[in-house]
C-alpha positions in Angstrom: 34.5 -50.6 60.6 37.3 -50.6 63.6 37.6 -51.9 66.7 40.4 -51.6 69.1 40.6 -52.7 72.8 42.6 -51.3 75.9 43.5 -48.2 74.0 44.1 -45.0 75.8 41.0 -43.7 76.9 41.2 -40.4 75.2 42.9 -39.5 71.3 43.2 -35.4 72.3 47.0 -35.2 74.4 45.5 -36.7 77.6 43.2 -33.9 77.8 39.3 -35.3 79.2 37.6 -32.3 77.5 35.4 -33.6 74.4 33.9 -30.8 72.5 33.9 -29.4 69.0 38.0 -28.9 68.8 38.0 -33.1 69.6 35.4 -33.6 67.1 37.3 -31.8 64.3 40.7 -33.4 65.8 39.0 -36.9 65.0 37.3 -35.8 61.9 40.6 -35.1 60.3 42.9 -38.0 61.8 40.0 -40.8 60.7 38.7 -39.0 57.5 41.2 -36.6 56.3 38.1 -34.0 56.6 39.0 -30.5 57.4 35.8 -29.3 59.4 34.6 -25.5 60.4 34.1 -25.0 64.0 30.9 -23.3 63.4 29.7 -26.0 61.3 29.7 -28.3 64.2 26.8 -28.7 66.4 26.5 -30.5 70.2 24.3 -32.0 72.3 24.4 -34.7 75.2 22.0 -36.6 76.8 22.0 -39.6 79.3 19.7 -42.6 78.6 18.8 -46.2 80.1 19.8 -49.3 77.8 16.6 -49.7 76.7 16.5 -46.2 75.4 19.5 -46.9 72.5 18.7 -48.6 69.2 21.2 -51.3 68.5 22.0 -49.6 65.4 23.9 -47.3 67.3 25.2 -49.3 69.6 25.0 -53.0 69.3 24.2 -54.8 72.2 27.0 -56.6 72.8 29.0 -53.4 73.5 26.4 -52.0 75.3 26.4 -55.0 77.7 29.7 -53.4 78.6 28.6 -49.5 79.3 27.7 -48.0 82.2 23.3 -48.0 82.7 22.5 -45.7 82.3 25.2 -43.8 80.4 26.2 -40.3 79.1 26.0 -39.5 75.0 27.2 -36.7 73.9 26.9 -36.2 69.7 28.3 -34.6 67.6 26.9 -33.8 64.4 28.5 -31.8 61.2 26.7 -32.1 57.3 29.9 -31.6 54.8 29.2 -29.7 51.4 28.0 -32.9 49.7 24.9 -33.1 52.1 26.7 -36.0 53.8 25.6 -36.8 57.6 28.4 -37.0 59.7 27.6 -38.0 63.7 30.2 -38.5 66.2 28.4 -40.5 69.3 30.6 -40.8 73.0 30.0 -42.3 75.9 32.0 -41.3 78.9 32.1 -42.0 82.7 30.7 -38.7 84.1 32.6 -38.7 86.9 36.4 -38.9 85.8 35.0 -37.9 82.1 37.7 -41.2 80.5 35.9 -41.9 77.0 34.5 -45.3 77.4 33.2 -45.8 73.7 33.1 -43.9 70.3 30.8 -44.8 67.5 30.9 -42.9 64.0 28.0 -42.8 61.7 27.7 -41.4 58.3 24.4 -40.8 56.6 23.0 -42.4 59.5 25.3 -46.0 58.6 27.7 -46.9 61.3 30.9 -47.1 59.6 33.5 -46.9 62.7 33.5 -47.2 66.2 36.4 -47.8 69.6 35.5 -49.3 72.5 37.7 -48.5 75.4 36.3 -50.9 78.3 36.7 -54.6 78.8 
């Protein structure tokens, strides 16, 4: 697992726009994994604190996120049968990505966070 502070708040050429093309972006930068666009599904949803399991996000970085916050997911199963979830969080207002956690077969196994 990774965790880098005061990084640029988004990994896609400055752009604020996170969507499938991101998804596959990160997909192949972190994992070397060359995913289909149509293999790729989205949804986003805005919860309390209380609403997120600290296996997703532990609460010491969640301390740090806005309450209550913006999730979007990604979610893409590779030809193995393998999980693979993408979870942001970003202001909704200026849309900067504030954290990123990556989760395969439902495990954590990365994650960025991009506030103090």
């Amino acid at each position: 697992m990774f965790h880098l502070k005061n990084k640029g708040t988004s990994n896609n050429e400055g752009n604020s726009v996170y969507d499938e093309r991101w998804f596959i972006d990160r997909m192949k930068k972190l994992f070397q994994m060359i995913v289909p666009r149509e293999n790729v599904s989205y949804e986003a949803h805005r919860f309390t604190h209380e609403d997120i399991d600290d296996s997703l996000i532990p609460v010491e970085h969640l301390k740090q996120l806005p309450n209550p916050l913006l999730l979007q997911s990604y979610l893409y199963v590779d030809q193995k049968d393998k999980q693979w979830i993408a979870g942001i969080v970003i202001e909704e207002n200026t849309r900067i990505l504030l954290y990123e956690i990556w989760l395969k077969d439902g495990k954590a196994i990365a994650y960025e966070i991009y506030v103090d």
